[in-house]
C-alpha positions in Angstrom: -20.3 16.4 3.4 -23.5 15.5 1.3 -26.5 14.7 3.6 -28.2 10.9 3.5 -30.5 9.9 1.1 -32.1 6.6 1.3 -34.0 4.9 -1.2 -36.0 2.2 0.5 -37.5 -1.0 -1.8 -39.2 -3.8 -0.2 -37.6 -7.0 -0.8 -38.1 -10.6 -1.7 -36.4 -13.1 0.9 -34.4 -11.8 3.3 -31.0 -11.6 1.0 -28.7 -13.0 3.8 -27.0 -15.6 1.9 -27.0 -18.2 4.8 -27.6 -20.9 2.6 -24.6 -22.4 2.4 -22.5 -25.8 3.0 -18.7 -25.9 4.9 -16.3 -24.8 2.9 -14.2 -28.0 1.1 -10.5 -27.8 2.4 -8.1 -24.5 1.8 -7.1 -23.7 -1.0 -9.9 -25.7 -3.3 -13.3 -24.3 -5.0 -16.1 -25.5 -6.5 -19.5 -24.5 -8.2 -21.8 -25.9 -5.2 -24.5 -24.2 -3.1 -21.2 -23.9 -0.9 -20.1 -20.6 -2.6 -23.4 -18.6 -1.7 -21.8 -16.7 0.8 -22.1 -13.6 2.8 -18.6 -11.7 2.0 -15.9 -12.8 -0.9 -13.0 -11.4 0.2 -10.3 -10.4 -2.4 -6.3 -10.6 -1.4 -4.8 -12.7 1.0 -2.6 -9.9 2.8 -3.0 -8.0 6.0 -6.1 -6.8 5.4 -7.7 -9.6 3.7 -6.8 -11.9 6.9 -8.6 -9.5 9.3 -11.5 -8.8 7.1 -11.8 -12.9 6.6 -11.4 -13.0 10.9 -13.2 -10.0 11.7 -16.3 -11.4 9.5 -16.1 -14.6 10.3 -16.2 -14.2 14.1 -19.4 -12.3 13.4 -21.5 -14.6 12.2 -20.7 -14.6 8.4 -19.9 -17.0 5.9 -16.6 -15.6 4.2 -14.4 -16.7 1.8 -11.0 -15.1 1.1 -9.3 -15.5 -2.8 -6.0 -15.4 -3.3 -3.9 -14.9 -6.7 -0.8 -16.1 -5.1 0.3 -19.7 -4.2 0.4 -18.4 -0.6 -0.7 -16.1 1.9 0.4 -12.8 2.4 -0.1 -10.1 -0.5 2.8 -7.7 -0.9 5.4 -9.5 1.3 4.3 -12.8 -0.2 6.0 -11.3 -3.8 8.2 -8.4 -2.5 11.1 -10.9 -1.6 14.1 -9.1 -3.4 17.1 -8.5 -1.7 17.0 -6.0 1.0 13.3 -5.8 1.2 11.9 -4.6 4.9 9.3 -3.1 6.1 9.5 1.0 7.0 7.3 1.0 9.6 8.8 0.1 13.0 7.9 -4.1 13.5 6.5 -3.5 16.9 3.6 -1.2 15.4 3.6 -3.3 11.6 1.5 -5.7 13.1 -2.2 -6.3 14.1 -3.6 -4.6 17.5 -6.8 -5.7 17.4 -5.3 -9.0 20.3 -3.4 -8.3 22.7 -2.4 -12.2 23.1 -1.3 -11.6 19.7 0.8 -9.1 20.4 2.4 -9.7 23.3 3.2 -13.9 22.1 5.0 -12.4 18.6 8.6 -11.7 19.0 9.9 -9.3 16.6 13.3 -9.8 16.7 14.8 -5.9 14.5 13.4 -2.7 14.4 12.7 -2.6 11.3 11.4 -6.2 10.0 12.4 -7.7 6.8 10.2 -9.4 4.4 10.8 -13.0 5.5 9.8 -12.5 9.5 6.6 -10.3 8.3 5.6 -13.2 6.0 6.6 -15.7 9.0 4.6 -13.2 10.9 1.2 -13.3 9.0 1.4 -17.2 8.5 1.6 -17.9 12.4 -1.3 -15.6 12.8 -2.8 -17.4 10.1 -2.2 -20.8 11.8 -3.0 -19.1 15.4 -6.7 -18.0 14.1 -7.1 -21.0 11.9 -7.7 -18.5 9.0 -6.6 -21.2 5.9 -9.5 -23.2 5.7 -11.4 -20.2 4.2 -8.7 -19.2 1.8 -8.5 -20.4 -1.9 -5.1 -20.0 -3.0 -3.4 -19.6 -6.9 -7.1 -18.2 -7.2 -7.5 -15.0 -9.4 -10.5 -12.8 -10.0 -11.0 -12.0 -13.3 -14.7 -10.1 -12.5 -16.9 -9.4 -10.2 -20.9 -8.5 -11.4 -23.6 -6.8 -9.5 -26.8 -8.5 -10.0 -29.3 -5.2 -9.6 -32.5 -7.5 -8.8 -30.5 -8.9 -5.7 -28.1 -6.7 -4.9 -26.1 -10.0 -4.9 -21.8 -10.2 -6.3 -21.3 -13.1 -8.8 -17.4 -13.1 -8.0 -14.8 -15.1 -11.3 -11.9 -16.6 -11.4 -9.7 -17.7 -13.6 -10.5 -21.4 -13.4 -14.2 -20.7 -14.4 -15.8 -20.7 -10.5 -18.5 -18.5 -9.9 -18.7 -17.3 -6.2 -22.3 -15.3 -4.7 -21.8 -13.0 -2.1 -24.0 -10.1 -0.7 -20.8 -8.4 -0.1 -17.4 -8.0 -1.8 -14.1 -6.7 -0.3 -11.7 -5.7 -2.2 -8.4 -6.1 -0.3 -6.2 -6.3 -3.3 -3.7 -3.8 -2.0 -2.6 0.0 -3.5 0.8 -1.4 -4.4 0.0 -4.8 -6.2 0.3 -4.5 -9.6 3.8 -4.4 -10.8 5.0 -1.6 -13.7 7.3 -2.8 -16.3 8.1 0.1 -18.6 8.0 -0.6 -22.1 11.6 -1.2 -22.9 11.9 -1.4 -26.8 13.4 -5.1 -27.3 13.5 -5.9 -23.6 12.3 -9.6 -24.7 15.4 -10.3 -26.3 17.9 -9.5 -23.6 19.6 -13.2 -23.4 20.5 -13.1 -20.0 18.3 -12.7 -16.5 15.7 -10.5 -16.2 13.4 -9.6 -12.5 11.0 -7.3 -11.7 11.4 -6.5 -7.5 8.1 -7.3 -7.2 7.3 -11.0 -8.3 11.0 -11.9 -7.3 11.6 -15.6 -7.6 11.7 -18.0 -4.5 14.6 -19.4 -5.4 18.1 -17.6 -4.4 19.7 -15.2 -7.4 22.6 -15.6 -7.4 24.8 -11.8 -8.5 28.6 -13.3 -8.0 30.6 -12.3 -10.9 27.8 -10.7 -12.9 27.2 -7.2 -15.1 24.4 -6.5 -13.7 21.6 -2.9 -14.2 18.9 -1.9 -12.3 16.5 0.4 -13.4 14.9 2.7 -10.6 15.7 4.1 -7.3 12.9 4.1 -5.7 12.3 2.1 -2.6 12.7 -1.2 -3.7 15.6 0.1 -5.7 17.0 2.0 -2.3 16.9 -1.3 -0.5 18.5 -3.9 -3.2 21.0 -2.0 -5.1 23.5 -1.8 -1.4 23.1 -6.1 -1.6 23.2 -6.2 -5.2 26.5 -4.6 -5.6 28.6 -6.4 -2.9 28.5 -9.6 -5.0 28.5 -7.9 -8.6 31.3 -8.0 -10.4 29.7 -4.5 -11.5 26.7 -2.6 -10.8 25.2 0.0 -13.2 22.0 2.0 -11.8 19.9 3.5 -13.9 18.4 6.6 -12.7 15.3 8.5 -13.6 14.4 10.5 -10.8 16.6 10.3 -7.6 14.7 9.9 -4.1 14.6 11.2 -0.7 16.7 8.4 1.5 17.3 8.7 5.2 18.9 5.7 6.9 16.7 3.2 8.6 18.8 2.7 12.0 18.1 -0.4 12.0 18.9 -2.8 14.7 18.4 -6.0 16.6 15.3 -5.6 19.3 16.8 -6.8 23.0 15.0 -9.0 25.4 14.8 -5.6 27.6 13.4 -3.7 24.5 10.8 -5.9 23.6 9.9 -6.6 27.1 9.7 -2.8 27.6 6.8 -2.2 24.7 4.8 -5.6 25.3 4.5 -3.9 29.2 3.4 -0.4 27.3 1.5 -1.9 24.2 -1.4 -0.3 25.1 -0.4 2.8 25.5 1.7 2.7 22.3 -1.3 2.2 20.7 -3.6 4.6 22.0 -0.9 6.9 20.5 -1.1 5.5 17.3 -4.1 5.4 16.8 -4.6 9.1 17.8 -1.7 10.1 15.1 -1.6 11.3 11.8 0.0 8.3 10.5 -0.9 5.7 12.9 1.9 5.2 14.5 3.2 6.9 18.1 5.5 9.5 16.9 5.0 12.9 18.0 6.7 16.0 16.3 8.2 18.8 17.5 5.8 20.9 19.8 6.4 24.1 17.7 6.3 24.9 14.2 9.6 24.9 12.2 10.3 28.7 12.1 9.2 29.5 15.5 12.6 27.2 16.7 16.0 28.7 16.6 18.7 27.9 14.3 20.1 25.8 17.0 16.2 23.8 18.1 15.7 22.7 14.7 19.3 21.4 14.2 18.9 19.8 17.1 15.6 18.4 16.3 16.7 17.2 12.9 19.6 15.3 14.4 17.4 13.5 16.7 15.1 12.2 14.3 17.8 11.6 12.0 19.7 9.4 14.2 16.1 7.4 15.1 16.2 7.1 11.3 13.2 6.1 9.0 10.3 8.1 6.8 9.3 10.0 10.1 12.2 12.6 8.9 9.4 14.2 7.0 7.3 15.1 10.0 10.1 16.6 12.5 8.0 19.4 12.6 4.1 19.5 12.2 4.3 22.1 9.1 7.3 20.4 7.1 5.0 19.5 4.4 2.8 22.7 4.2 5.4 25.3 4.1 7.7 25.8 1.5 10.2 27.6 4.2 10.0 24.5 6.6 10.7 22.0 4.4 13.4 24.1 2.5 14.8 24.0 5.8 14.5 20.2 6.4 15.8 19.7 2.9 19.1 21.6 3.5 19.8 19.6 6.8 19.4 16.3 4.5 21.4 17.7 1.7 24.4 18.2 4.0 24.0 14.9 5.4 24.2 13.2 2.1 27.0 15.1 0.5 29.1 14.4 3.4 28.8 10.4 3.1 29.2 10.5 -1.2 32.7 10.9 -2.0 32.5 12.5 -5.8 30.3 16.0 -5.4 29.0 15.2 -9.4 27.3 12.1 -7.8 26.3 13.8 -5.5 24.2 16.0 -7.6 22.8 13.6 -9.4 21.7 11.5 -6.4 19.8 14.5 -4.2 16.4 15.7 -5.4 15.6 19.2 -6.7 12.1 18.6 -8.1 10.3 18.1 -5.2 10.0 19.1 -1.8 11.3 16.5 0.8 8.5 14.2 1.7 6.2 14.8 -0.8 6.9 11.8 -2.5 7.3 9.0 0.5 11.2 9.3 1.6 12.9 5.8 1.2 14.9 4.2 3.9 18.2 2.4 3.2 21.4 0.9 4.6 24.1 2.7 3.4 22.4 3.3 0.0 24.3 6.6 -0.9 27.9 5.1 0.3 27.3 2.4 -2.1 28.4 5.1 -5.0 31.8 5.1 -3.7 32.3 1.3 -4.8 34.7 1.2 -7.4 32.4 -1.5 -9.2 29.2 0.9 -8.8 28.2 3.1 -11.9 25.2 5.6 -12.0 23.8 6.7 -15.2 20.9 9.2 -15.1 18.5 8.1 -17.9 16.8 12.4 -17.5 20.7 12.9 -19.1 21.1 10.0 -21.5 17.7 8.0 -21.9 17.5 4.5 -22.3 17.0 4.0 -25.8 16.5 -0.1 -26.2 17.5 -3.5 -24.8 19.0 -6.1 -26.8 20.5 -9.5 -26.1 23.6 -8.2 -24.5 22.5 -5.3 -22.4 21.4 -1.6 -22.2 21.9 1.1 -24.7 21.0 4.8 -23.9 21.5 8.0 -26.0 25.2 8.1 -25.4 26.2 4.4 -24.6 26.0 0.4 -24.3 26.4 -1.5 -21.4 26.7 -4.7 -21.9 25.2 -6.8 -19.1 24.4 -10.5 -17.7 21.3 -9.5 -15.6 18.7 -6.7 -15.3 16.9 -5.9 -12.3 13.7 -3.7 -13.0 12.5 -1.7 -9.6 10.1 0.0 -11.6 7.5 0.2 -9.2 3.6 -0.4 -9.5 0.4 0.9 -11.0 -0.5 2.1 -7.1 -4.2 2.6 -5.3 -6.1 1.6 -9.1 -3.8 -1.0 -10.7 -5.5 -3.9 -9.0 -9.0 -2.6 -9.4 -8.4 -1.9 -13.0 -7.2 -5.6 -13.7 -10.5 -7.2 -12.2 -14.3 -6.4 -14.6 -16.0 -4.8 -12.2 -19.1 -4.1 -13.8 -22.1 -2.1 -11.4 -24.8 -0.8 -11.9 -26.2 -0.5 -15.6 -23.3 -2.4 -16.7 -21.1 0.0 -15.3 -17.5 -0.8 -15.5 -15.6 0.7 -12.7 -12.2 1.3 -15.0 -14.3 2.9 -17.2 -16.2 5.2 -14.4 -12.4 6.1 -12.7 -11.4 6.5 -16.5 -10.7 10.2 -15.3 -9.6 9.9 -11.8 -10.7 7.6 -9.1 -14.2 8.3 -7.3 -14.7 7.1 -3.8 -16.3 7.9 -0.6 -14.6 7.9 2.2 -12.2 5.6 -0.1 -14.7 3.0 1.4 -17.6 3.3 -1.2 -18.2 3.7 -4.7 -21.6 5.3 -6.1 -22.9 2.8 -8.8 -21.5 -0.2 -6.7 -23.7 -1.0 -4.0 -22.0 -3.7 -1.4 -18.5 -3.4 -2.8 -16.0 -2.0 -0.3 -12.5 -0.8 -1.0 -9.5 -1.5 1.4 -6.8 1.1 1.5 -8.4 2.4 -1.8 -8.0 6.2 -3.5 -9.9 8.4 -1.0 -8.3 7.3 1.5 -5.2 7.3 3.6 -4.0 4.2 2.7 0.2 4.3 2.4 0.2 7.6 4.4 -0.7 5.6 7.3 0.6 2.6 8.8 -1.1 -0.2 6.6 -2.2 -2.5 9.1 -3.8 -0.4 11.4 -5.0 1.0 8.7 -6.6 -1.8 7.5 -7.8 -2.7 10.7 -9.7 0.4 11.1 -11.7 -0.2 7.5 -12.4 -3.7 8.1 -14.0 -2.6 11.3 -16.3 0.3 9.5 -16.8 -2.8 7.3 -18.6 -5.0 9.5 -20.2 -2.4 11.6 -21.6 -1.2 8.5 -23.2 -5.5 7.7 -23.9 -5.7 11.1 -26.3 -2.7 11.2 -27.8 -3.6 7.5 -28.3 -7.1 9.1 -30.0 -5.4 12.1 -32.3 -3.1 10.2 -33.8 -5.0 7.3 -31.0 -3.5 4.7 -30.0 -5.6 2.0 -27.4 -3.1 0.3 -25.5 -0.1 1.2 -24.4 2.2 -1.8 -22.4 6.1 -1.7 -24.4 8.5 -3.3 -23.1 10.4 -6.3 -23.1 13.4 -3.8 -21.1 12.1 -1.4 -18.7 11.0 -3.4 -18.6 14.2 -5.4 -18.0 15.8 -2.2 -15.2 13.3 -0.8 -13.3 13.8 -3.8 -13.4 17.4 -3.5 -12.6 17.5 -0.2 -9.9 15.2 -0.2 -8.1 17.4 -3.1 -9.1 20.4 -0.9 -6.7 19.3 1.6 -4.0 18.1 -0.7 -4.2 21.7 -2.2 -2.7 23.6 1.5 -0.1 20.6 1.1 3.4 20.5 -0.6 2.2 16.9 -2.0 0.4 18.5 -5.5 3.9 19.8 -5.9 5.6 16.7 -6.7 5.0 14.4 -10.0 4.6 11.0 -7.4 2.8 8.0 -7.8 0.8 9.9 -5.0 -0.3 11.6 -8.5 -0.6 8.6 -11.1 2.5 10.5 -12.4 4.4 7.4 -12.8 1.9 5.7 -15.2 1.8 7.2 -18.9 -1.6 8.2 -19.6 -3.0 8.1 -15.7 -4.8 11.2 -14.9 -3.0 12.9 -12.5 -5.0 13.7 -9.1 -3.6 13.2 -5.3 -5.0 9.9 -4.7 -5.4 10.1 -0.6 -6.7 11.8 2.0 -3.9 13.2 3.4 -5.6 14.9 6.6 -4.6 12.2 8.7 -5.5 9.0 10.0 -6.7 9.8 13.5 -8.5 12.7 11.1 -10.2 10.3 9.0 -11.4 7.2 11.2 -13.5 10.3 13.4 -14.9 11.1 9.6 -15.8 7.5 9.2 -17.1 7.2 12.4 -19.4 10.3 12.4 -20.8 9.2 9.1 -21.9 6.0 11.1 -23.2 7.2 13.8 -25.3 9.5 11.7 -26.6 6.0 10.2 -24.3 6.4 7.3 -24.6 9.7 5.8 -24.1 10.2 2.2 -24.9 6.2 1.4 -28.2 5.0 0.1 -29.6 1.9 2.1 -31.5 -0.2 -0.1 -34.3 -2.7 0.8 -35.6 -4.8 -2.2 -39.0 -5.5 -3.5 -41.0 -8.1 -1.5 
């Protein structure tokens, strides 16, 4: 890791922003002295809450936008059918309050996408968070001002908000891909993407209806979708690893059982690779007998869920483990599909299992033996155009009433990339990740002095669970302000060494992985024309918060601490 440099500039005025009015009621924003503030705060989801808390309850004037009409980021649009969370409830939700945690009752294992957003509302009510929210509030830019080290923050309504500091909390799976389908504006009848899915109930009874994609928001839908359709025709690309979620109702007993070991849970969590409190198999995969690792398998994939993929600590750095984690899946599947042709056309062979995140599902590959269930794999017979009655590939037209696109997002640089951030020199950050994403510690960005990244590229992000995740930045966040605020510091920007060196060793570690092997959205692979690069640090998330936390303590190692001119 590159040493610290500091360049030190005296300054005129202290830079601290604490000239500033209360904030006019959630929700509204105006060009007054009010909007000189210490942190805008970008995205209204998980993280954005705690950075806007966290921040707050330090001393700092903090304002949060928000693009939506509501709170809650990726489960305030993520609404289509089937849509829950992967990540066990009881550990998908904030631990930095206990009283938080033990007054929430999660009432499955695996929460859907109405209790999480019931979840992050009450916790908005309970920490009277909306007053410093602006709602249906987009940023179009963001500007460093080199003399001040100051953010002019844009939105779309023309207001101009000052920070010292901006968060960007806009999520790695925010902006929605729609692939360009030649004459999908003509189609005459319904068309939704899974990801800005309307409020409003949609109703599939009697319909012809296609989706398009099978990946996780495909996984969870099409089982729903095609018990009212009159007929169902997926649309395959690339099939995906699916293990069944296990879902299930949490007791009284259950719940009361974790609340009374919460804090143990955590300490295990946050001691993990992936930040929650599963623990794999004490020995490596090849090291078991035939018989351990069947047994082993079973176990985990009777618990259900994405944790398949770490049964055993090497499954996704040997080819040999995971071949053998991929035959136990393959036999699992083939015995629950009912035509064997399906069944090659629904089970992976590009990729090794886990390398692209495995999906979880209720009864997703059973759903093939419906009579009223068609799968057409689009690598075979490509979709060649949309017109006002339906679909028509290579070999075929299917005429249809509705199309359902779970085509996934533009993930980790989407959002970024739809915002002007504009740096130093004029420096526009699209234009600096134009070939591959540059971070350190997926917290900085050389060029961009006072602009932090939540859940960014460099970082392990959606290997980890997401809010604890985020809870762990926002923390580095305002340690980092607090000790600027301590020192004299007016700005905190990565070196171009550091970063250089993140980058390289984050794609170090990717390289003794399986990950690189697979054409993911890991890789940009699922965006024409993204350069391809493993986006995340994929050493772990106990790994990386004692990185972060040595760079700290070494008073921020490989960042420049600015003072300005006096």
């Amino acid at each position: 890791m590159a040493g610290k440099t500091r360049s030190e500039r005296p300054v005129t005025g202290k830079g601290s922003g604490r000239l500033w009015r209360r904030f006019l009621p959630y929700g509204l924003v105006s060009n007054v002295d009010a909007q000189r503030l210490d942190v805008v705060v970008v995205g209204a989801g998980f993280a954005g809450l705690y950075a806007l808390h966290k921040l707050r309850t330090q001393g700092l004037s903090v304002r949060v936008v928000e693009a939506a009409s509501a709170l809650g980021g990726t489960w305030y649009y993520n609404r289509y059918p089937g849509a829950r969370c992967d990540v066990e409830s009881v550990d998908y939700c904030y631990s930095f309050s206990d009283e938080l945690q033990q007054e929430w009752t999660w009432t499955e294992k695996y929460a859907t996408q109405s209790e999480i957003l019931a979840y992050l509302n009450w916790v908005a009510d309970k920490l009277d968070l909306r007053r410093d929210i602006a709602l249906s509030t987009r940023v179009v830019s963001a500007v460093l001002d080199e003399t001040t080290l100051r953010w002019t923050v844009t939105t779309d309504g023309g207001v101009t908000l000052s920070a010292r500091f901006c968060v960007m909390a806009t999520g790695p799976l925010s902006a929605a891909l729609t692939p360009d389908f030649n004459g999908l504006d003509s189609f005459a009848g319904e068309v939704y993407h899974t990801a800005e899915w309307p409020h409003e109930p949609v109703d599939f009874a009697g319909k012809r209806v296609a989706v398009i994609g099978t990946g996780s928001s495909g996984i969870q839908s099409i089982p729903i979708i095609a018990e009212q359709a009159r007929h169902l025709y997926v649309f395959q690309r690339t099939p995906n690893y699916s293990v069944p979620a296990g879902n299930e109702p949490l007791s009284t007993a259950q719940l009361d059982g974790i609340k009374a070991r919460y804090r143990e849970r955590r300490r295990l969590s946050w001691r993990s690779g992936g930040g929650s409190p599963h623990i794999t198999a004490p020995k490596p995969t090849m090291e078991c007998t035939p018989e351990e690792r069947r047994a082993a398998f079973e176990k985990r994939w009777q618990l259900g869920g994405v944790l398949f993929s770490k049964t055993f600590p090497d499954q996704l750095t040997d080819q040999t483990a995971n071949d053998e984690a991929r035959r136990f899946y393959e036999a699992k599947v083939r015995a629950v599909i009912d035509d064997p042709a399906v069944a090659d056309l629904l089970i992976p062979t590009d990729h090794p299992i886990g390398t692209k995140r495995i999906c979880t599902d209720s009864n997703y590959f059973q759903t093939f033996n419906k009579p009223n269930v068609s799968l057409i794999s689009v690598r075979a017979t490509p979709i060649e155009s949309v017109d006002t009655t339906g679909i028509k590939t290579t070999d075929a037209h299917y005429d249809l009433d509705m199309i359902v696109l779970a085509t996934g997002f533009d993930a980790m640089t989407g959002a970024l990339a739809n915002i002007e951030i504009l740096g130093r020199d004029g420096l526009r950050l699209r234009d600096e990740w134009a070939h591959g994403p540059r971070t350190y510690l997926g917290l900085g960005v050389d060029g961009f002095p006072n602009l932090f990244l939540i859940s960014g590229p460099g970082a392990p992000a959606v290997l980890a669970n997401m809010v604890l995740h985020a809870e762990a930045q926002v923390n580095w966040i305002a340690a980092a302000i607090a000790y600027l605020d301590g020192h004299g510091y007016a700005g905190i920007e990565a070196t171009r060494d550091a970063a250089d060196g993140w980058v390289a060793e984050c794609a170090r570690r990717a390289d003794a992985t399986l990950f690189t092997k697979a054409d993911s959205w890991y890789m940009g692979a699922n965006v024409p024309g993204k350069p391809r690069g493993f986006m995340l640090f994929v050493g772990g998330f106990a790994t990386y918060n004692d990185i972060c936390a040595e760079v700290a303590e070494a008073g921020y190692k490989g960042f420049d601490l600015v003072k300005l001119p006096r």
